[in-house]
C-alpha positions in Angstrom: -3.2 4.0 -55.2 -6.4 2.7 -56.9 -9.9 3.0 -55.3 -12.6 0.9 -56.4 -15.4 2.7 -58.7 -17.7 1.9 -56.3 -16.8 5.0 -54.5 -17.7 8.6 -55.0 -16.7 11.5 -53.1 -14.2 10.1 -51.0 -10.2 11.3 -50.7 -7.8 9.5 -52.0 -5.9 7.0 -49.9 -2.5 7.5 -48.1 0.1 5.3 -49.4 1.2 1.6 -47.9 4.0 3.9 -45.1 2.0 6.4 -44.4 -0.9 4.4 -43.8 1.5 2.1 -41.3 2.9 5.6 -39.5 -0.7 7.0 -38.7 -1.8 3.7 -37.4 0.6 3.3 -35.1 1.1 7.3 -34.1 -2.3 8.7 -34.6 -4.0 9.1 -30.9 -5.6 6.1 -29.4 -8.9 7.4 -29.3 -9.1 7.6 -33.3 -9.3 3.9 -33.7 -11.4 3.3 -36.9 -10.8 6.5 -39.0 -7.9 4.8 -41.0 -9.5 1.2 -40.9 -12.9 2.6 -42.3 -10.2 3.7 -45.3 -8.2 0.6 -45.5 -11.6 -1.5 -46.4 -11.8 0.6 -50.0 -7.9 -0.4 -51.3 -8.4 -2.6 -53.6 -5.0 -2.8 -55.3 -4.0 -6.0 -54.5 -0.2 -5.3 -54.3 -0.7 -2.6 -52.1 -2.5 -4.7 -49.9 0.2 -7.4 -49.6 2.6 -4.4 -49.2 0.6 -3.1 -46.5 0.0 -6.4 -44.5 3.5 -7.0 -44.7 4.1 -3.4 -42.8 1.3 -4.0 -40.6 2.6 -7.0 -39.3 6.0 -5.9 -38.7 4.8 -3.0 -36.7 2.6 -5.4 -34.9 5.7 -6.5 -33.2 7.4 -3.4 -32.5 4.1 -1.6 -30.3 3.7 -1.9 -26.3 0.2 -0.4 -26.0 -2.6 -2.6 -26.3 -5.1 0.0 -28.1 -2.5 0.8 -30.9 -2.0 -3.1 -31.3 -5.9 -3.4 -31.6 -6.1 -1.0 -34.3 -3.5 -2.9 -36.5 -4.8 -6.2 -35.9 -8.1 -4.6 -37.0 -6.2 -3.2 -39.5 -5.3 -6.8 -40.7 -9.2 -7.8 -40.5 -9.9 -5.1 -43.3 -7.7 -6.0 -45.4 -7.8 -10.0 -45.1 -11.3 -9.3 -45.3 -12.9 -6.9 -48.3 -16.3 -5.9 -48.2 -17.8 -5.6 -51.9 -21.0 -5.2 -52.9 -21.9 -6.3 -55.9 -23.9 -3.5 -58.2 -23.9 -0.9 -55.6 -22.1 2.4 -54.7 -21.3 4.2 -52.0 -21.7 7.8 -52.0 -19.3 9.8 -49.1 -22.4 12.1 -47.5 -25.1 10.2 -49.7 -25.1 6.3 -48.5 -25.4 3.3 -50.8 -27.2 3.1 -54.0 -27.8 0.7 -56.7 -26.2 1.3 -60.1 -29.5 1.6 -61.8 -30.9 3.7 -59.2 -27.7 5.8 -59.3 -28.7 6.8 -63.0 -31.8 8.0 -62.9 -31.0 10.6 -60.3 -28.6 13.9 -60.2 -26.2 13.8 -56.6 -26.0 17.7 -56.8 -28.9 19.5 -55.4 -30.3 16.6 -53.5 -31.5 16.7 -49.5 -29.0 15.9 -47.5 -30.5 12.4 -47.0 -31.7 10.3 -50.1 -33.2 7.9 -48.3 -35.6 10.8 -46.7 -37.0 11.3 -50.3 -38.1 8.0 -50.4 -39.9 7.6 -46.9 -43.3 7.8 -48.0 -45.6 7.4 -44.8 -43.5 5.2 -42.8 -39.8 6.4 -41.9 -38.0 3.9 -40.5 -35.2 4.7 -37.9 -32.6 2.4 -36.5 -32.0 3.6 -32.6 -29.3 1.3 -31.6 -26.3 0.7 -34.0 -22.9 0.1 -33.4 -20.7 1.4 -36.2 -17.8 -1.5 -36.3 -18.1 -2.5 -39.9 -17.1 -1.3 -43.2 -19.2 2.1 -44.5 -20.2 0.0 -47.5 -21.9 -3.1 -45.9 -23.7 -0.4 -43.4 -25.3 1.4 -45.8 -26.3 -1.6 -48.2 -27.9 -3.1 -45.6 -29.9 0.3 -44.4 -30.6 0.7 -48.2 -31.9 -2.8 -48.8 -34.4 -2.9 -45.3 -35.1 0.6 -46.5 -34.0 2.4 -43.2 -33.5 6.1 -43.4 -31.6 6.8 -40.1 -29.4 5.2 -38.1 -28.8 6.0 -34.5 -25.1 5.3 -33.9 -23.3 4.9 -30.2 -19.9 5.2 -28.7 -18.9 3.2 -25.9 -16.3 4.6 -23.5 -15.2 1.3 -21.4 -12.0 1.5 -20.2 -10.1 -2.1 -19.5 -7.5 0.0 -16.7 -11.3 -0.3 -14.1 -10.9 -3.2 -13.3 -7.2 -2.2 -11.6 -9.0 0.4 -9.5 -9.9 -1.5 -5.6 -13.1 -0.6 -5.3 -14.2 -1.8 -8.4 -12.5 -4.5 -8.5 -14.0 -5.4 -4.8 -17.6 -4.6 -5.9 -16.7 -7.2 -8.7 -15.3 -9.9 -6.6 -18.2 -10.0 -4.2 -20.7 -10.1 -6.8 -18.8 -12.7 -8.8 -18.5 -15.2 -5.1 -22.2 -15.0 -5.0 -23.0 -16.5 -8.7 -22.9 -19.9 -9.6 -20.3 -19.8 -12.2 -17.7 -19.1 -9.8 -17.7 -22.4 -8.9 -15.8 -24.0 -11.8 -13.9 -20.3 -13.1 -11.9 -18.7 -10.5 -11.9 -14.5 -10.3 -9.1 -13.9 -12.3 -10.2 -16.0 -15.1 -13.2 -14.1 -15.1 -11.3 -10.7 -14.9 -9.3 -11.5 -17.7 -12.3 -12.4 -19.8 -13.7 -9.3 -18.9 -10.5 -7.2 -20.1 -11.3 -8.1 -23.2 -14.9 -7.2 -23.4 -14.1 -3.9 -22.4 -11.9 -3.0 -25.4 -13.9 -5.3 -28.0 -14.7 -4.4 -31.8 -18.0 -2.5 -30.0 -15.3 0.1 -28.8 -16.0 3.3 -30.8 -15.0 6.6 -29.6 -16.5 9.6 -29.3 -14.1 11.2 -32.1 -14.6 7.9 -34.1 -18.4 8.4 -33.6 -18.7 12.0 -34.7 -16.1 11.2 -38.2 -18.7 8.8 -38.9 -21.9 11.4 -38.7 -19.3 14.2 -40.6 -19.2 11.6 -43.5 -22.8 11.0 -43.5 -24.8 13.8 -42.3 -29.0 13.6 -41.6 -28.6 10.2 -42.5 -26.7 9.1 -39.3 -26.5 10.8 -36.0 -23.9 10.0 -33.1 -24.5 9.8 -29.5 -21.3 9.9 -27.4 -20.7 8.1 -24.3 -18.9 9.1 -21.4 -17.3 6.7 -18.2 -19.5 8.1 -15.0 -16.8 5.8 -12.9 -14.1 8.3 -13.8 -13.5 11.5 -11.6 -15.5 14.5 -12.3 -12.7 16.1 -14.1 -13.0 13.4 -16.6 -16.6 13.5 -17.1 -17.1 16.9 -17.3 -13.8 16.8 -20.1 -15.8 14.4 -22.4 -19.1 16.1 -21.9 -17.3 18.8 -22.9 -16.1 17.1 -26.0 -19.1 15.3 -27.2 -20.8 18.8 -27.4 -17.9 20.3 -28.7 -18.8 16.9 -31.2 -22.1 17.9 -32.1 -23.6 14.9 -31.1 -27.0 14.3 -30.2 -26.6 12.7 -26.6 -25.1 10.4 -24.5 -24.7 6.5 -24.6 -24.2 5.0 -20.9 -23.8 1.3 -20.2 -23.9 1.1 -16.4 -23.1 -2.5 -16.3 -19.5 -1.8 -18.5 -18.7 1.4 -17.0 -19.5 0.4 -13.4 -21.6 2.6 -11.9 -25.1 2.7 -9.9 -27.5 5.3 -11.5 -28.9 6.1 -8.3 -25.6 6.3 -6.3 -23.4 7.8 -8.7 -21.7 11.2 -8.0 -21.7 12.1 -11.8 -25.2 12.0 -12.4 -26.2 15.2 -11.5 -23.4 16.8 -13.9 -24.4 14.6 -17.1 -28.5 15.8 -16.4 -27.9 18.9 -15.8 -25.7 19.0 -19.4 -28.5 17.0 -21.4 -30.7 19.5 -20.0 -28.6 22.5 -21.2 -28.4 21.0 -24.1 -31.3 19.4 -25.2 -29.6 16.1 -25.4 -31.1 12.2 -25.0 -29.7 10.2 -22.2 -29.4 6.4 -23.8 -29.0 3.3 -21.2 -28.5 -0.3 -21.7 -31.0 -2.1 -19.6 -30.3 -5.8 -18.7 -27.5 -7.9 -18.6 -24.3 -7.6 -21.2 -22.6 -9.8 -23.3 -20.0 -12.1 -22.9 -18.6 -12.9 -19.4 -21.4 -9.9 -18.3 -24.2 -11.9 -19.5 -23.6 -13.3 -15.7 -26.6 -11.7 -13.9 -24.7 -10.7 -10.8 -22.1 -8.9 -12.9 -24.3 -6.7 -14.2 -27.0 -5.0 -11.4 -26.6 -2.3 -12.0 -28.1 -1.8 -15.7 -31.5 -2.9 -13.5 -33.9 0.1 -14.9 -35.5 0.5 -11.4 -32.2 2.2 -10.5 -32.6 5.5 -13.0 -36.0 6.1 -10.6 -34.3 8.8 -8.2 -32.5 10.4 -11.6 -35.9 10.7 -13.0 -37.5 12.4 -10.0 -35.1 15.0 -10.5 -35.1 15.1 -14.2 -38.3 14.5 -15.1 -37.5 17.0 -18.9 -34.6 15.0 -19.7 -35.1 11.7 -22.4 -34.2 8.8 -20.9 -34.1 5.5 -23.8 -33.9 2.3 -22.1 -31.8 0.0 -24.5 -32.8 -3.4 -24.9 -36.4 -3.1 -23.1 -34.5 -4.0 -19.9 -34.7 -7.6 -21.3 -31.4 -9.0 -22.3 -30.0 -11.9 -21.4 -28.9 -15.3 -23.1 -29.9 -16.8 -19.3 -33.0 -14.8 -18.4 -34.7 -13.4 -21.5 -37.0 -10.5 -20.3 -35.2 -10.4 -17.4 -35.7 -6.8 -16.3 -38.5 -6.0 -18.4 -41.4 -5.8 -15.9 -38.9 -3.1 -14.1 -38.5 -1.3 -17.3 -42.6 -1.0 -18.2 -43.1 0.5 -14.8 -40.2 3.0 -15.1 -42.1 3.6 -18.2 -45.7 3.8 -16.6 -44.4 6.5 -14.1 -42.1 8.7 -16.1 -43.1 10.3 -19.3 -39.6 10.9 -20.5 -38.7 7.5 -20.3 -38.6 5.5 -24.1 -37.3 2.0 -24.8 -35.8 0.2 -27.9 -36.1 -3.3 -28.3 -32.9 -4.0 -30.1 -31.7 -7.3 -29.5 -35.2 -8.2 -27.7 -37.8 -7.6 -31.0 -39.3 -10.9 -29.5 -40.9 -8.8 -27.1 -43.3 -7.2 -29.5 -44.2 -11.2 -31.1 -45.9 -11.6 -27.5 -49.6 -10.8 -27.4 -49.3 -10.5 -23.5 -46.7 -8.2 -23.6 -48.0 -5.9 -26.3 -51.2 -5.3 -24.1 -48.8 -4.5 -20.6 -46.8 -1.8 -23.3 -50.7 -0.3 -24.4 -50.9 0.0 -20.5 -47.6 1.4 -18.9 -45.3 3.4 -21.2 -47.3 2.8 -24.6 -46.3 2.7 -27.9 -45.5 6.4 -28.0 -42.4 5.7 -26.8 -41.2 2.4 -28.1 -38.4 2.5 -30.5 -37.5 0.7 -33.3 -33.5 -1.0 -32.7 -31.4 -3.7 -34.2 -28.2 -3.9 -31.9 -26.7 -4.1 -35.7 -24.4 -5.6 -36.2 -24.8 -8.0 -34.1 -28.1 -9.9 -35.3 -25.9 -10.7 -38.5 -23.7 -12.9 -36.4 -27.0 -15.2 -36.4 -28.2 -14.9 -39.8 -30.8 -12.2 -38.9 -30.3 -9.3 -41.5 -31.5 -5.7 -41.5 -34.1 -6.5 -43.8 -35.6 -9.1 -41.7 -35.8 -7.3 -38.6 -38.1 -4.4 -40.5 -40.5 -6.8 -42.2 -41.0 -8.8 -38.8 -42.5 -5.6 -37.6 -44.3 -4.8 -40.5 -45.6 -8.1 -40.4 -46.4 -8.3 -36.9 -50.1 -9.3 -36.1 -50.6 -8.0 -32.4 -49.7 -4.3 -33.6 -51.9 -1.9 -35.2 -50.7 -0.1 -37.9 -50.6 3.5 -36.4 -48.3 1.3 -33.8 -46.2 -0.1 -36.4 -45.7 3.6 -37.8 -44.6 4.6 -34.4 -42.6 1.9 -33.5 -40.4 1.9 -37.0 -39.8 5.2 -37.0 -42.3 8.3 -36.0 -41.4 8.2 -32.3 -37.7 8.2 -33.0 -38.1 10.9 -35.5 -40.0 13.2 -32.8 -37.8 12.2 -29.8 -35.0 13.4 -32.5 -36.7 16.6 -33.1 -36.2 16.0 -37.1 -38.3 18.0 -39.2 
């Protein structure tokens, strides 16, 4: 099966049946392994061969996760991702042809883009790894990013089947405005679908991706803290078995209270054995959970008990506290003070760089958790879905006239490089 030249390093592919068996056998939580693949065929038989098989299978499949990795499946390949002039090296990243040249692969660091730093790293602390290795890395190379910090997500759609959730969500949903003209179940049903979107990576899919790409990626995993203890302390134990560098929670999603919740105690006390980071989105979600009332409890001011107790373990608060399509900034007062008082609490403003174009809001950051601890984030890939590239995103900071430049430095990528504990 041919590969296009514009890969180095990688295996070869499986052929058009094997491909179809280990999509539809291979264990649900390895969801992009084989899609990550499928975007370098480039024979275009094969991928008429392999759509045919695809689709076939499609109809033959009961569970919902294995039909989600086919149609992705389909995406790839109705879908290419090429980029013209560059190459992508398996452990390297992407690189220009001309660039590619003038240098020699073997004996180089680990991470090319670390040679080229010069006194501003920049770091990426919120990615979500859902698209095709190639366009990644182009778009790191071109806005001259040297690390990306990617997440899992461990949502599970089954939740919302479970009373008490789905009671917690009923009376919260009664209350808002929108249940007016969409009834609960329409709601729940949009709601399925959010929790087993694209964003879905899992902690296995996570850690292929940092294996691939070492000390230019690295992976924080994500565990439910809804599930029973058993559960949690099962995928604690895997993402260190992983080797990943921490834990991705998204309270609103996995539907739990930080200051109520009976798992908390077992995930600090494992960061703290471990030296991991805890990461959080703060605010409200996307899609149907961009309703305020469905997602309390990502409000920052609830992580305030946890941090009494845990006062040594890292706390990032994604997204400022700040998102929301209704009420931009909407918990970002709450997130400054968690700031102020805690001196393990950071925050990355992916999603909400507006914050930092405010002159008013830059001079409450110099005064509560300071620009020590603000992080440099892009939500990627989702600011493409506006226009909004990479690139863009690190020259609006760079650009940005209420910043000094020492703050600039910190924001891009010297805080995330020290909270990382990279040399």
């Amino acid at each position: 099966m041919d590969i296009k030249q514009c890969y180095i390093g990688f295996k070869p592919l499986l052929d058009t049946g094997a491909i179809v068996d280990a999509l539809t056998n291979d264990p649900p939580d390895c969801r992009w392994r084989l899609i990550r693949d499928i975007y370098r065929l480039a024979d275009q038989e094969d991928s008429y061969d392999l759509t045919l098989k695809i689709q076939d299978r499609l109809n033959q499949v009961q569970d919902f996760r294995i039909q989600s990795r086919l149609i992705l499946a389909l995406h790839a390949l109705r879908n290419p991702v090429y980029a013209e002039g560059y190459v992508l090296v398996k452990g390297k990243g992407a690189f220009h042809e001309s660039d590619l040249k003038s240098i020699t692969l073997r004996g180089e660091p680990r991470n090319l883009y670390l040679r080229q730093m010069s006194l501003c790293p920049v770091v990426d602390f919120h990615v979500h790894p859902q698209l095709p290795d190639m366009k990644l890395f182009v778009d790191m190379r071109l806005a001259d990013v040297s690390i990306g910090v990617i997440l899992a997500t461990d949502t599970d759609p089954s939740d919302l089947d479970r009373t008490s959730i789905r009671d917690s969500l009923y009376r919260n949903y009664a209350s808002c405005n929108q249940s007016r003209w969409l009834n609960f179940e329409q709601i729940l049903s949009h709601l399925r679908v959010n929790l087993y979107s694209n964003t879905h990576v899992t902690n296995k899919d996570l850690a292929a991706w940092v294996d691939d790409y070492p000390g230019i990626l690295y992976g924080f995993g994500s565990v439910n803290l809804s599930k029973d203890r058993t559960y949690v302390a099962r995928k604690l134990e895997e993402i260190a078995s992983l080797g990943l560098r921490g834990v991705n929670l998204l309270p609103y999603a996995q539907f739990f209270n930080p200051s109520e919740n009976d798992n908390i105690d077992l995930l600090f006390k494992y960061c703290r054995a471990t030296d991991s980071i805890v990461v959080s989105h703060s605010g409200c979600g996307k899609g149907p959970f961009d309703i305020l009332e469905l997602s309390r409890d990502s409000n920052p001011k609830l992580w305030e008990p946890v941090l009494r107790k845990y006062p040594d373990v890292p706390l990032v608060l994604s997204h400022c506290g700040s998102f929301s399509a209704f009420i931009p900034g909407i918990w970002l007062c709450e997130a400054l003070k968690l700031g102020k008082d805690f001196r393990n609490v950071y925050a990355d403003i992916s999603a909400v760089e507006w914050v930092l174009e405010n002159d008013t809001i830059v001079r409450e950051i110099r005064k509560t958790i300071t620009f020590d601890r603000i992080l440099f984030g892009t939500d990627y890939p989702w600011p493409l879905a506006s226009g909004v590239s990479l690139a863009c995103l690190v020259s609006s900071i760079r650009a940005n006239r209420h910043l000094t430049e020492k703050e600039k430095r910190k924001v891009l990528g010297e805080n995330a490089i020290r909270l990382l504990g990279i040399a």
